[in-house]
Biopython code that builds the backbone (N, CA, C, O; Angstrom):
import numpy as np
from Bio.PDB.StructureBuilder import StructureBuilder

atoms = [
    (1, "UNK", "N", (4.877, 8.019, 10.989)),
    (1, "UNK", "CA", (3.452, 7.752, 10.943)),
    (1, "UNK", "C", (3.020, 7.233, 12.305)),
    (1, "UNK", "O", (3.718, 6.365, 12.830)),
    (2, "UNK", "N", (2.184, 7.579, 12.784)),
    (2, "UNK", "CA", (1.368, 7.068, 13.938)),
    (2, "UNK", "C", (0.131, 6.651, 13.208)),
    (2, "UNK", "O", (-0.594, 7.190, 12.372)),
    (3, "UNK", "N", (0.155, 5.242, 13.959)),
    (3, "UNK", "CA", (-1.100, 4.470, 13.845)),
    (3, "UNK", "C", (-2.326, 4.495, 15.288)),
    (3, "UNK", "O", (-2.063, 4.937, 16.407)),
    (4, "UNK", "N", (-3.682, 3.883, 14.842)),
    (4, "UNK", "CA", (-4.228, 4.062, 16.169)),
    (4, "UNK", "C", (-4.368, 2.564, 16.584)),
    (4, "UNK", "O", (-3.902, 1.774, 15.763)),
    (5, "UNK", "N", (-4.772, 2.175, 17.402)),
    (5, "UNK", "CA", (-5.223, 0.567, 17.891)),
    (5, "UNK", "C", (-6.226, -0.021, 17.118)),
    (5, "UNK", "O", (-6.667, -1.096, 17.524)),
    (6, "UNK", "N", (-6.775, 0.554, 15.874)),
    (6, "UNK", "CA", (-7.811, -0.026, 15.373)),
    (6, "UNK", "C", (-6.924, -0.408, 13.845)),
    (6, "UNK", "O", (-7.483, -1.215, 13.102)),
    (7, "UNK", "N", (-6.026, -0.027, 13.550)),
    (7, "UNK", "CA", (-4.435, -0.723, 12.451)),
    (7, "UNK", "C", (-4.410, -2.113, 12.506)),
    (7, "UNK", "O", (-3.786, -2.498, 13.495)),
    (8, "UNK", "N", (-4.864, -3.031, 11.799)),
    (8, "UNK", "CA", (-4.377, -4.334, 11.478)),
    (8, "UNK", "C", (-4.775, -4.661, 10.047)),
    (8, "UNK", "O", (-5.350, -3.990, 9.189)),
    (9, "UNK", "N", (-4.266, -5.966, 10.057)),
    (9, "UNK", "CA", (-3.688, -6.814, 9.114)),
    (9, "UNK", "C", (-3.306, -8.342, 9.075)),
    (9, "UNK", "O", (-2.304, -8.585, 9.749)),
    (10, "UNK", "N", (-3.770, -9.241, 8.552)),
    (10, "UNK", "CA", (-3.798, -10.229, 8.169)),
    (10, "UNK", "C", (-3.197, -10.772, 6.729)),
    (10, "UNK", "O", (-3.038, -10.153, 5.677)),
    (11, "UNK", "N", (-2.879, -12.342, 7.104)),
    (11, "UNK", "CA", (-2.779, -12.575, 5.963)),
    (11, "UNK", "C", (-2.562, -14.415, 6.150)),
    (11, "UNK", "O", (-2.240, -15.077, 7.136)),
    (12, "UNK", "N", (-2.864, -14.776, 4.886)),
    (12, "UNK", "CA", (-2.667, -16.304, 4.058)),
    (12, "UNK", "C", (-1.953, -16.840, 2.863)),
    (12, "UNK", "O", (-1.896, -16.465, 1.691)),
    (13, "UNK", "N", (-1.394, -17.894, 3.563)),
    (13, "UNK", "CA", (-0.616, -18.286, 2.420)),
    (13, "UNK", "C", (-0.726, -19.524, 2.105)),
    (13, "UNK", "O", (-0.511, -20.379, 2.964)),
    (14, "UNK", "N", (-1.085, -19.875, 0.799)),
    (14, "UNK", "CA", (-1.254, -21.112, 0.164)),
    (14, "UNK", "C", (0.164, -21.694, -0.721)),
    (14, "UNK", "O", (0.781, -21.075, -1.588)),
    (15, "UNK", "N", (0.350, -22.616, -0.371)),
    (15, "UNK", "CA", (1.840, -22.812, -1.217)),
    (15, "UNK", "C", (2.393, -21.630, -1.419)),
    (15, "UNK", "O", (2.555, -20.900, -0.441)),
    (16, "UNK", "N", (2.880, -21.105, -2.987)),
    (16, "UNK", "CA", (3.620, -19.641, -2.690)),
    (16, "UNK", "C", (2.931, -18.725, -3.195)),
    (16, "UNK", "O", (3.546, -17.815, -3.751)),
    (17, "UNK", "N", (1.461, -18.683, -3.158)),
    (17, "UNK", "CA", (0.381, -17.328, -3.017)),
    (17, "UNK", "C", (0.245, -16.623, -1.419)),
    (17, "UNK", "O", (0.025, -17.101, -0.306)),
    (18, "UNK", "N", (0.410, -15.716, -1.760)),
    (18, "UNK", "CA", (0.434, -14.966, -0.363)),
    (18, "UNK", "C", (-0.832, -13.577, -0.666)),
    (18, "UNK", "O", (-0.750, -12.725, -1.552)),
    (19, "UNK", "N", (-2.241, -13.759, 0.662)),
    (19, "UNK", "CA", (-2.884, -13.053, -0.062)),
    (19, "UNK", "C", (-3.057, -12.176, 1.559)),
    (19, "UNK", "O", (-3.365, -12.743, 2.608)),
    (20, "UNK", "N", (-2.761, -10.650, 1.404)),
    (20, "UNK", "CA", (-2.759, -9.683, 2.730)),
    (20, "UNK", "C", (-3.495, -9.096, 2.566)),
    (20, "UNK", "O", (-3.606, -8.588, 1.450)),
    (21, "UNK", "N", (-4.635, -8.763, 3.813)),
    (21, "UNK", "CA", (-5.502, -7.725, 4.167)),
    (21, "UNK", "C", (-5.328, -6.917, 5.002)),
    (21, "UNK", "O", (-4.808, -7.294, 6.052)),
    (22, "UNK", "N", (-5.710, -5.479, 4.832)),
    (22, "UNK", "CA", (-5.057, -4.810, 5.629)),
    (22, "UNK", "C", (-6.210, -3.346, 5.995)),
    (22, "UNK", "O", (-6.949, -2.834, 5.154)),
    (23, "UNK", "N", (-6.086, -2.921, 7.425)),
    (23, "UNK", "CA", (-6.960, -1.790, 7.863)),
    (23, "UNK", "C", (-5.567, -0.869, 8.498)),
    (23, "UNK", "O", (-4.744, -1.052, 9.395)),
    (24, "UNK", "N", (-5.762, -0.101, 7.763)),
    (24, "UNK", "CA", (-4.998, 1.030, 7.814)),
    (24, "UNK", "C", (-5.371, 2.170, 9.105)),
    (24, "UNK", "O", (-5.458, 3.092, 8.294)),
    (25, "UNK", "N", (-5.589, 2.690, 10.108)),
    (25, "UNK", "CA", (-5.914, 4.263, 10.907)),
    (25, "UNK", "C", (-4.745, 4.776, 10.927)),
    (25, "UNK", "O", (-3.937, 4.188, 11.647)),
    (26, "UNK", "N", (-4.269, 5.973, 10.193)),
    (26, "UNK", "CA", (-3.097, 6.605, 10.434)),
    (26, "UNK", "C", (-3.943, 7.865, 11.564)),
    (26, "UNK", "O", (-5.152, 8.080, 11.478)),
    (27, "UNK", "N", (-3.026, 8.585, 12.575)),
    (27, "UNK", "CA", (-3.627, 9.471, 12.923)),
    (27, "UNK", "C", (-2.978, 10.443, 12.855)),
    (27, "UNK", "O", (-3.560, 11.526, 12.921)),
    (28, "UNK", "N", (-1.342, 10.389, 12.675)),
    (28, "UNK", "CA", (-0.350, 11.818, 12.532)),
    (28, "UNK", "C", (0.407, 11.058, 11.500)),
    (28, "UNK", "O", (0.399, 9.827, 11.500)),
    (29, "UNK", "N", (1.316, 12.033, 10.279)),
    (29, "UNK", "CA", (2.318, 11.925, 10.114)),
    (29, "UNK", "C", (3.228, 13.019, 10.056)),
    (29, "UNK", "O", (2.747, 14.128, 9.821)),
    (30, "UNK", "N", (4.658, 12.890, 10.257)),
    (30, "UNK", "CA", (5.674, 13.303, 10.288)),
    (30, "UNK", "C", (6.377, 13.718, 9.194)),
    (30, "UNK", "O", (7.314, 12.985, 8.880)),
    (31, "UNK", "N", (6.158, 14.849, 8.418)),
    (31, "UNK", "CA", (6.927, 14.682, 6.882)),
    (31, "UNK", "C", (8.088, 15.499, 7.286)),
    (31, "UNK", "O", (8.738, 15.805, 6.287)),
    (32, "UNK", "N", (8.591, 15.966, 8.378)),
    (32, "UNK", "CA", (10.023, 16.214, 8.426)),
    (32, "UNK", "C", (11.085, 15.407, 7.436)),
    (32, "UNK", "O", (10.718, 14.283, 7.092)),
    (33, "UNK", "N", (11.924, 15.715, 7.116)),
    (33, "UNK", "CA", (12.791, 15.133, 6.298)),
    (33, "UNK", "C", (12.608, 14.118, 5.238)),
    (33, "UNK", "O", (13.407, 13.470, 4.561)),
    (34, "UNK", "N", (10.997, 14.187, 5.309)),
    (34, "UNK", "CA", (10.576, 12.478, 4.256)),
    (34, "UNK", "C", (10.937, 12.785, 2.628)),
    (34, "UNK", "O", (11.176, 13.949, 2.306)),
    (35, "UNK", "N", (10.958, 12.084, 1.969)),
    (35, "UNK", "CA", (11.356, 12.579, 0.337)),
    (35, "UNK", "C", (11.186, 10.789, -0.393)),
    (35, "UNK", "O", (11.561, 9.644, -0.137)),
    (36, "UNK", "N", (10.621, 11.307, -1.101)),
    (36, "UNK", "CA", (10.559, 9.556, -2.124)),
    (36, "UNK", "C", (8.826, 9.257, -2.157)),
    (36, "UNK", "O", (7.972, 10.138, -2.063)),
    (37, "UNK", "N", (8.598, 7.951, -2.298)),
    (37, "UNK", "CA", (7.214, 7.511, -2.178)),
    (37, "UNK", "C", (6.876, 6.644, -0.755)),
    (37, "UNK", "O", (7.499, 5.741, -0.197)),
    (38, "UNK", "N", (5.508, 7.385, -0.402)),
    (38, "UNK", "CA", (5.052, 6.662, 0.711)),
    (38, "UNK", "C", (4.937, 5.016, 0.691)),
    (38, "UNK", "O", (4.239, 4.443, -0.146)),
    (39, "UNK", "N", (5.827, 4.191, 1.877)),
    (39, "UNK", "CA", (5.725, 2.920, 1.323)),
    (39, "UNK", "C", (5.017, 2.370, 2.990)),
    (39, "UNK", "O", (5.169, 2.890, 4.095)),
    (40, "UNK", "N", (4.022, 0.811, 2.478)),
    (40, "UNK", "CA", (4.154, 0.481, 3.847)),
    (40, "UNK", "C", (4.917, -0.708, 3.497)),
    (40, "UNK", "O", (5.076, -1.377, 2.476)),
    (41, "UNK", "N", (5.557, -0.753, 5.336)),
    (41, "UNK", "CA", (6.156, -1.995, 4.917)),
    (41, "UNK", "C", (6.206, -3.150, 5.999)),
    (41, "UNK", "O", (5.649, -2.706, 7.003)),
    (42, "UNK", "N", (6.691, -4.597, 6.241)),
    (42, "UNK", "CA", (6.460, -5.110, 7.040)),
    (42, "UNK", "C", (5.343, -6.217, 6.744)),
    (42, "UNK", "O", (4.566, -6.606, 7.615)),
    (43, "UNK", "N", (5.343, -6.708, 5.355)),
    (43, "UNK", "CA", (5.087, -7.737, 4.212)),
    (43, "UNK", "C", (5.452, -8.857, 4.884)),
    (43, "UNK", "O", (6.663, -8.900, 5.102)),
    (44, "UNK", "N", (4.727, -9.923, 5.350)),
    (44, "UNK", "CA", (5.641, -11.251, 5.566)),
    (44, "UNK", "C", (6.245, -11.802, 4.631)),
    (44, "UNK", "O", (7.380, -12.113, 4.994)),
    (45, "UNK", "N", (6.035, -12.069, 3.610)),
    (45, "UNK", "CA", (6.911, -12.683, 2.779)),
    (45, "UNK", "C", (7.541, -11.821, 1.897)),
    (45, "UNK", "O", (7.215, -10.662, 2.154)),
    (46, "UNK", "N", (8.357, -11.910, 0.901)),
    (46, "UNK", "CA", (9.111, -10.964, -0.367)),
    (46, "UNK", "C", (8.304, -11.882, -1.676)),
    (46, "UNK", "O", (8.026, -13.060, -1.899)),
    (47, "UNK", "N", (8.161, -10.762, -2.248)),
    (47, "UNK", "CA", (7.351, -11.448, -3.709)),
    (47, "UNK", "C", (8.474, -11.850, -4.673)),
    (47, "UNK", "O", (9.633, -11.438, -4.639)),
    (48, "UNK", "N", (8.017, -12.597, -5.413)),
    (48, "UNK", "CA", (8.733, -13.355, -6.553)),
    (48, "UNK", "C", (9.530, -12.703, -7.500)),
    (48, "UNK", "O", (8.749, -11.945, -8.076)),
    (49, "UNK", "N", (10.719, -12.560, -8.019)),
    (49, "UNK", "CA", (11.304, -12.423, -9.109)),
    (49, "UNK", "C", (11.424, -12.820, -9.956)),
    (49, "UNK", "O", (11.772, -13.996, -9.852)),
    (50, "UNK", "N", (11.270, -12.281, -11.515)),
    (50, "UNK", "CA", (11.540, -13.216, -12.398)),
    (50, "UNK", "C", (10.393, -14.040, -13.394)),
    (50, "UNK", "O", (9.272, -14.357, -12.995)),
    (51, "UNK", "N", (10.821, -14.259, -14.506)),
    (51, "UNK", "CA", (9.779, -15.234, -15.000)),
    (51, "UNK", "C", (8.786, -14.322, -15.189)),
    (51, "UNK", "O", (9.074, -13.127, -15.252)),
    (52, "UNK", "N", (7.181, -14.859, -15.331)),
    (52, "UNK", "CA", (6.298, -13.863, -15.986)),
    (52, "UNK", "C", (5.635, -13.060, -14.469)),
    (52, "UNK", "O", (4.792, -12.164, -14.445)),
    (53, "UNK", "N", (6.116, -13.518, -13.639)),
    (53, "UNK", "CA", (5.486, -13.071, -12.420)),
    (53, "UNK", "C", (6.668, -11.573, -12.018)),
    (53, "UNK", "O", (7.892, -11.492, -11.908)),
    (54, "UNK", "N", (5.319, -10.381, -11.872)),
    (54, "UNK", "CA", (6.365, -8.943, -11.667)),
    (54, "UNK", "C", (5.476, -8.372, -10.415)),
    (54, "UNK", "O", (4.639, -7.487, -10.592)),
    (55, "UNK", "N", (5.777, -9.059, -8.916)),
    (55, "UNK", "CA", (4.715, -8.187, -7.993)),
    (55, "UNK", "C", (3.472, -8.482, -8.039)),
    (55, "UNK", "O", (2.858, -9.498, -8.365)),
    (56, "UNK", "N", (3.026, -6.949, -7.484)),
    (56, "UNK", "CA", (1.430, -7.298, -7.367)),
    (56, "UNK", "C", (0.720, -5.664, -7.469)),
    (56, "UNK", "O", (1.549, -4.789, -7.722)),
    (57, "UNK", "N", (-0.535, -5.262, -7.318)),
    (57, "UNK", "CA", (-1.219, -4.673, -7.704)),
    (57, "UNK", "C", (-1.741, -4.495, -5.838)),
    (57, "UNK", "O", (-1.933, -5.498, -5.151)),
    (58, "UNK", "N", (-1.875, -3.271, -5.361)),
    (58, "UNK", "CA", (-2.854, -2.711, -4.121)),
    (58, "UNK", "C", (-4.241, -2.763, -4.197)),
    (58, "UNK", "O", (-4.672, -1.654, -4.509)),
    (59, "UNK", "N", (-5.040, -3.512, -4.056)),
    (59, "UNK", "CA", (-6.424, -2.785, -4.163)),
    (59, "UNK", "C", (-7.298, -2.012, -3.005)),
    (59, "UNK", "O", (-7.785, -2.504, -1.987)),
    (60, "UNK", "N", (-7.344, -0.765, -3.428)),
    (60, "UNK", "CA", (-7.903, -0.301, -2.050)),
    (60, "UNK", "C", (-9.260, 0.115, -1.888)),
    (60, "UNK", "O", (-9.722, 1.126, -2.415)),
    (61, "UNK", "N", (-9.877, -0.650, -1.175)),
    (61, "UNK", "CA", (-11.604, -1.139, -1.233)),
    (61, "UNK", "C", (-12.181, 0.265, -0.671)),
    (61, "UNK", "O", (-13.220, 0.739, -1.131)),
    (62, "UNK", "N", (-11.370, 0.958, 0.452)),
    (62, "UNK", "CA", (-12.534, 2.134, 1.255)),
    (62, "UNK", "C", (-11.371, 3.250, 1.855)),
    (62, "UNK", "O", (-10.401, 2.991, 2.568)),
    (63, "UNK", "N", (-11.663, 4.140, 1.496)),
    (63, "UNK", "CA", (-10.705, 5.093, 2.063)),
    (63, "UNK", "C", (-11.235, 6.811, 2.768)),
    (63, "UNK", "O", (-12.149, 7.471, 2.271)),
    (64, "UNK", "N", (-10.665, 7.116, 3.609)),
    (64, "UNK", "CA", (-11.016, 8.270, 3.582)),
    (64, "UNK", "C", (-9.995, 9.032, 4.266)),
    (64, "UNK", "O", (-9.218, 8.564, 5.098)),
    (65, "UNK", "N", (-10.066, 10.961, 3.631)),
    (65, "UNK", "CA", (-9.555, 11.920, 4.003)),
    (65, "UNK", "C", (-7.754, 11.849, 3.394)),
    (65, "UNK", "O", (-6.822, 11.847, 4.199)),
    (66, "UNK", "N", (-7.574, 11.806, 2.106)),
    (66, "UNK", "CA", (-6.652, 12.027, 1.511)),
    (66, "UNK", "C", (-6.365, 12.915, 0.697)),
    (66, "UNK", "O", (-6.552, 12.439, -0.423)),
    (67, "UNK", "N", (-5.971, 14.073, 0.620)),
    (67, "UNK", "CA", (-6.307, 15.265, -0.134)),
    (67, "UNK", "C", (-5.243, 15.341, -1.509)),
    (67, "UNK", "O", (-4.086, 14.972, -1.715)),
    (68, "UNK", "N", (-6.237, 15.983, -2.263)),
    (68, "UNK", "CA", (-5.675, 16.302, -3.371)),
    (68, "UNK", "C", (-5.590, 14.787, -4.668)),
    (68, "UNK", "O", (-4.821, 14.548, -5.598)),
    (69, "UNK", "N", (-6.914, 13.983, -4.041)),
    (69, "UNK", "CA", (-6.982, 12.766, -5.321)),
    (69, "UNK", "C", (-7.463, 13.259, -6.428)),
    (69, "UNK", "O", (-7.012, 12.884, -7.510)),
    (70, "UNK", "N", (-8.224, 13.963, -6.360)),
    (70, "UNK", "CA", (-8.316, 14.497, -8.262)),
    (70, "UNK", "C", (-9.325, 13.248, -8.471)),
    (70, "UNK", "O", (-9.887, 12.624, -7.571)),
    (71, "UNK", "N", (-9.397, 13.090, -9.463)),
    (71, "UNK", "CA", (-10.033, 11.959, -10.273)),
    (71, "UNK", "C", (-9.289, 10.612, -10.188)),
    (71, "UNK", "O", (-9.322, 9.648, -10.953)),
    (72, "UNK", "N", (-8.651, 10.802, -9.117)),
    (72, "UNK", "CA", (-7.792, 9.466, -8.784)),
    (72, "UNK", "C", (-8.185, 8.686, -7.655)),
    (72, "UNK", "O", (-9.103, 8.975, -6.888)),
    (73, "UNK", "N", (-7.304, 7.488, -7.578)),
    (73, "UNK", "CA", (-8.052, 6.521, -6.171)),
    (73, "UNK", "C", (-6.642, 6.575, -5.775)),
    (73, "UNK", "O", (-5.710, 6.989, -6.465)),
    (74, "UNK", "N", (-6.599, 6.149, -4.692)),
    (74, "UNK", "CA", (-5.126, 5.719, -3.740)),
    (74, "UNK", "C", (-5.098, 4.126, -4.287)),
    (74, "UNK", "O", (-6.065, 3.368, -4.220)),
    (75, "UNK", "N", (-3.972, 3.835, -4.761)),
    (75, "UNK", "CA", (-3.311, 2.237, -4.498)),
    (75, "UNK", "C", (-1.832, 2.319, -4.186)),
    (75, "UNK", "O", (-1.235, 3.092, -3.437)),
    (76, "UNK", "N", (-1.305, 1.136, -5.092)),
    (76, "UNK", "CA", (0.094, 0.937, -4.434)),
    (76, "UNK", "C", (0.660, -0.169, -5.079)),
    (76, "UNK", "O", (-0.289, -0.869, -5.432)),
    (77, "UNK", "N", (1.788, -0.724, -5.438)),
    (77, "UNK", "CA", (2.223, -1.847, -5.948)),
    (77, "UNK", "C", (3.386, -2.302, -4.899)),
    (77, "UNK", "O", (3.888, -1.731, -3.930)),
    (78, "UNK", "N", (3.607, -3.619, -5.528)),
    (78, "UNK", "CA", (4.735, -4.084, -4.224)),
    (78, "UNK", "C", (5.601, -4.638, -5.850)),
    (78, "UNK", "O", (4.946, -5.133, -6.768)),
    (79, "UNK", "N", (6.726, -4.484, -5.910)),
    (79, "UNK", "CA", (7.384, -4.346, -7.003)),
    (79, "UNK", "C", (8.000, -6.076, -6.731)),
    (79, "UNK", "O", (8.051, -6.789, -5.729)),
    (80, "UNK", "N", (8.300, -6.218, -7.795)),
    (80, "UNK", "CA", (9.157, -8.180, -7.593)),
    (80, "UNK", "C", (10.313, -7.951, -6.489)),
    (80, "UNK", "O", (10.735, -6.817, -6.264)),
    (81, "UNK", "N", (10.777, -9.035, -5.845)),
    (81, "UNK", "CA", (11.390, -9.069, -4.729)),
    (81, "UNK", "C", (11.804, -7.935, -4.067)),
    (81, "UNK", "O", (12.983, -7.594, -3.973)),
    (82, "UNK", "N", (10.961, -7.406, -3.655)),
    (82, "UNK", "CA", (10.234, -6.420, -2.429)),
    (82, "UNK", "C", (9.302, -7.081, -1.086)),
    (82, "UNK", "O", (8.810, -8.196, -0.913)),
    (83, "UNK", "N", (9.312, -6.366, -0.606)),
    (83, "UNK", "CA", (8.280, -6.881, 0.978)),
    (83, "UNK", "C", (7.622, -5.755, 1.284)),
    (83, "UNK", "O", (6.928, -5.558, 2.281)),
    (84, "UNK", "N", (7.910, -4.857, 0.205)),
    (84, "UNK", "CA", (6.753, -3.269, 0.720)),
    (84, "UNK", "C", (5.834, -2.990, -0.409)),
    (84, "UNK", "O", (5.849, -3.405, -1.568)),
    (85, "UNK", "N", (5.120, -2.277, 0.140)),
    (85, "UNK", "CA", (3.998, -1.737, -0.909)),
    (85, "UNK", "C", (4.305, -0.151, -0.984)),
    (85, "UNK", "O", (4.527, 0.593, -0.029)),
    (86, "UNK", "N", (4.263, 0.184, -2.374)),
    (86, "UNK", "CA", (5.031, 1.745, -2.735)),
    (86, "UNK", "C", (3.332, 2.511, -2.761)),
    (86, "UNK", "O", (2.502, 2.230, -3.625)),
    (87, "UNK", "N", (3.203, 3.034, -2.160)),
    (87, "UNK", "CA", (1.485, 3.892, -1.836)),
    (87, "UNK", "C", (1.707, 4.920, -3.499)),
    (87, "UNK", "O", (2.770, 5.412, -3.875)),
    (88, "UNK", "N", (0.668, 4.981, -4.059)),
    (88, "UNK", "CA", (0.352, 6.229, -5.252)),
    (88, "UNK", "C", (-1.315, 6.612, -5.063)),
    (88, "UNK", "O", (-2.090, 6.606, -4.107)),
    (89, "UNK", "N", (-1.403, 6.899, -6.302)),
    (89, "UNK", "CA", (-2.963, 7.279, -6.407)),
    (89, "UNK", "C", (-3.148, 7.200, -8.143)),
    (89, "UNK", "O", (-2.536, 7.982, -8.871)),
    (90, "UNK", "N", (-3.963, 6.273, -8.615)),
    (90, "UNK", "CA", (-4.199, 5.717, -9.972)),
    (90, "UNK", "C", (-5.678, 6.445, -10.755)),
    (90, "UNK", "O", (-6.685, 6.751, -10.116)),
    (91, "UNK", "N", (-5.571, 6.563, -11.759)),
    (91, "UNK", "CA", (-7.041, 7.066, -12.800)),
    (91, "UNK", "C", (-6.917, 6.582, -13.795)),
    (91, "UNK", "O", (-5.704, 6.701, -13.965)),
    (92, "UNK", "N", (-7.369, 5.993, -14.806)),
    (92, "UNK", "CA", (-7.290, 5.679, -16.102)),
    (92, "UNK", "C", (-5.359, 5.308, -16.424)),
    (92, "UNK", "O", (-4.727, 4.319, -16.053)),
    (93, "UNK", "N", (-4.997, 6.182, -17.003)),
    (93, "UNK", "CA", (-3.760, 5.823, -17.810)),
    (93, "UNK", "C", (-2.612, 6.993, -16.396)),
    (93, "UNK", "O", (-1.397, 7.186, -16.364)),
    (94, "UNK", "N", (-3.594, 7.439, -15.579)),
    (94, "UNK", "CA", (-2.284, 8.344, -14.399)),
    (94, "UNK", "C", (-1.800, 7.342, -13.325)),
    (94, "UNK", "O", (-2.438, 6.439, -12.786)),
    (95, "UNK", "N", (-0.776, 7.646, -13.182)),
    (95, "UNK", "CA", (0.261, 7.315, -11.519)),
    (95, "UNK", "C", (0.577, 8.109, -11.318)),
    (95, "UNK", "O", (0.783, 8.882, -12.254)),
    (96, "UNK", "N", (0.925, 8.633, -9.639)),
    (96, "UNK", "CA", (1.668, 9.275, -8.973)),
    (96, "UNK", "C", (1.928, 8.806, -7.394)),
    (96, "UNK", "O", (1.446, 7.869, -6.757)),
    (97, "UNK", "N", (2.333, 9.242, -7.237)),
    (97, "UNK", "CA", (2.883, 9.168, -5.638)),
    (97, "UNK", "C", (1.873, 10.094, -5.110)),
    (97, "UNK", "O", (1.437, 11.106, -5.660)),
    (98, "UNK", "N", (1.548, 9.579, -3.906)),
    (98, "UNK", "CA", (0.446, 10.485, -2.623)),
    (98, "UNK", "C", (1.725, 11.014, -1.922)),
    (98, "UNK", "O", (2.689, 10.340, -1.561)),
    (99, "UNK", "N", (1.566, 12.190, -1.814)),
    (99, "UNK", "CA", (2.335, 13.084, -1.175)),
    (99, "UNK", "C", (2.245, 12.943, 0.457)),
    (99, "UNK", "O", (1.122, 12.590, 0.817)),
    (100, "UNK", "N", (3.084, 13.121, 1.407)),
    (100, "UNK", "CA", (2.344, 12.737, 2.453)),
    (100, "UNK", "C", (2.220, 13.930, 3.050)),
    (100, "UNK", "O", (2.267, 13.739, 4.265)),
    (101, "UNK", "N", (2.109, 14.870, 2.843)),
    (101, "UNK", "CA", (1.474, 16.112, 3.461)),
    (101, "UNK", "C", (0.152, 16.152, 3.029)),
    (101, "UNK", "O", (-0.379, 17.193, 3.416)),
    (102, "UNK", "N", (-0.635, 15.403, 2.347)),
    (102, "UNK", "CA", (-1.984, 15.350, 1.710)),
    (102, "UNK", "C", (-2.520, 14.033, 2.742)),
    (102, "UNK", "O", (-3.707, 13.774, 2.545)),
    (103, "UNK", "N", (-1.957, 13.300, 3.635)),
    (103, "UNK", "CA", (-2.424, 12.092, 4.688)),
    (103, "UNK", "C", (-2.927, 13.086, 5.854)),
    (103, "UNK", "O", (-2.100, 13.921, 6.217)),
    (104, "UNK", "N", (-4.161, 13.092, 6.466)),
    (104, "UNK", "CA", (-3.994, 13.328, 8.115)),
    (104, "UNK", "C", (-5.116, 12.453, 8.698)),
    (104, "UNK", "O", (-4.662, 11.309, 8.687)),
    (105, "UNK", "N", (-5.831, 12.444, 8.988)),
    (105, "UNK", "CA", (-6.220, 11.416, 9.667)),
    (105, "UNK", "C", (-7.061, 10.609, 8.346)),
    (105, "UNK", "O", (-7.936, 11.013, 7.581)),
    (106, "UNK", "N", (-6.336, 9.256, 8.479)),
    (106, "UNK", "CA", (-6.713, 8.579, 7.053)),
    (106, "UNK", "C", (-7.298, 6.773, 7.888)),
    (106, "UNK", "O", (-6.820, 6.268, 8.903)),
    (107, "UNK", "N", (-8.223, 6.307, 7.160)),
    (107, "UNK", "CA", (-8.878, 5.580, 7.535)),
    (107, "UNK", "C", (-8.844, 4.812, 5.867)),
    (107, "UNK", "O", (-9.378, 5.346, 4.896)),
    (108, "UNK", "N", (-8.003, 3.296, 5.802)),
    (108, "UNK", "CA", (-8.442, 3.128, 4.421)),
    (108, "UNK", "C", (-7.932, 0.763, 5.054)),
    (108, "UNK", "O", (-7.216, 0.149, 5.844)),
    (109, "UNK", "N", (-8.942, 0.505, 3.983)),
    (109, "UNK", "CA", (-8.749, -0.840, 3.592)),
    (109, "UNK", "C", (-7.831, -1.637, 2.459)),
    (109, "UNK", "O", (-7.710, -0.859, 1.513)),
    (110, "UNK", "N", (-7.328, -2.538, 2.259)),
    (110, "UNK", "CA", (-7.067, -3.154, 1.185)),
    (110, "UNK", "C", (-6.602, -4.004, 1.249)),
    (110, "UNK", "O", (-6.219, -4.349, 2.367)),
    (111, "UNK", "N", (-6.250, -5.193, -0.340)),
    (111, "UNK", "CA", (-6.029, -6.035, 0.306)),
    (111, "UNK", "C", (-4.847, -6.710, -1.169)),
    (111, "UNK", "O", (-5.212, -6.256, -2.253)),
    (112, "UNK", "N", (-4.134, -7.252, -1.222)),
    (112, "UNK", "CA", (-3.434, -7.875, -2.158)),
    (112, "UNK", "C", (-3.575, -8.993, -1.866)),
    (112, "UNK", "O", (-4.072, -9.494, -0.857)),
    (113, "UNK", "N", (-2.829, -9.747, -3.374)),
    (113, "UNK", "CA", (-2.681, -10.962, -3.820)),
    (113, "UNK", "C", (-0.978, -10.738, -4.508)),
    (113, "UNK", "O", (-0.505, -9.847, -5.214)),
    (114, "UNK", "N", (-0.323, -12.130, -3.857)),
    (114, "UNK", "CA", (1.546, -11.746, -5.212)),
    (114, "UNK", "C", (1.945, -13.060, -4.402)),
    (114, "UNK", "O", (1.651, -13.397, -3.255)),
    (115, "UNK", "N", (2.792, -13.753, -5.481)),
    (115, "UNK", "CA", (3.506, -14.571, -5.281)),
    (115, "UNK", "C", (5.038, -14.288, -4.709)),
    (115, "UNK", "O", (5.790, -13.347, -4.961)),
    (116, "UNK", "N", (5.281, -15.729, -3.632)),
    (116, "UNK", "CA", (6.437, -15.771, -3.417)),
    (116, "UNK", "C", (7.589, -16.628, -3.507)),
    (116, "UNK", "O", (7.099, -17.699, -3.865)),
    (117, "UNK", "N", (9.019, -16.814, -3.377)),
    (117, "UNK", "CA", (9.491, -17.700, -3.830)),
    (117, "UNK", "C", (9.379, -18.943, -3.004)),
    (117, "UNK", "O", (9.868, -19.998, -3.407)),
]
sb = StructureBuilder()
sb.init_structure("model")
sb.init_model(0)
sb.init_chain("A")
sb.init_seg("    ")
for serial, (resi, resn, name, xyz) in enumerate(atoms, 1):
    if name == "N":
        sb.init_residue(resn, " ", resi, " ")
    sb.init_atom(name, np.array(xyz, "f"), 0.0, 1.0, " ", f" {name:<3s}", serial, name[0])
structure = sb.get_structure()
């Protein structure tokens, strides 16, 4: 993936709430040899295991130029003790994985909330 200079991300942490915002510009990607689900990664903290706490939920506020959403939105979850976010695309009762031959020049926001240990 190539990013452009306008890619950042922030984030805060209150005791062990950790809440990340994030501006995404992809401008190329590379799907040579890729296989699995698009993840980003590079999370400061690892989310919590265990107990009633499972991860967290992507919310993605603004996006554009992702092909093939259907009646779907792009999100993503960051699974319990993980530090990445697994990219999909959500509708009612659907999941899937965003393919990344369907990314080219993508412009998107979001922002989570997940506990850590």
């Amino acid at each position: 993936v190539t990013y452009n200079s306008g890619t950042q991300g922030t984030y805060v942490k209150v005791g062990n709430v950790v809440t990340v915002w994030l501006r995404i510009y992809i401008t190329a990607i590379n799907t040579s040899g890729a296989s699995g689900s698009l993840r980003l990664t590079g999370l400061p903290f690892t989310a919590k295991s265990g107990g009633s706490i499972d991860g967290a939920t992507l919310n993605v506020n603004y996006y554009t130029s992702i092909s093939n959403m259907g009646t779907t939105s792009p999100s993503g979850y960051m699974a319990n003790n993980a530090n990445f976010i697994v990219m999909g695309k959500t509708g009612g009762s659907q999941w899937g994985g965003i393919n990344p031959s369907d990314i080219g020049t993508t412009n998107f926001y979001a922002s989570m909330t997940y506990y850590t240990a």
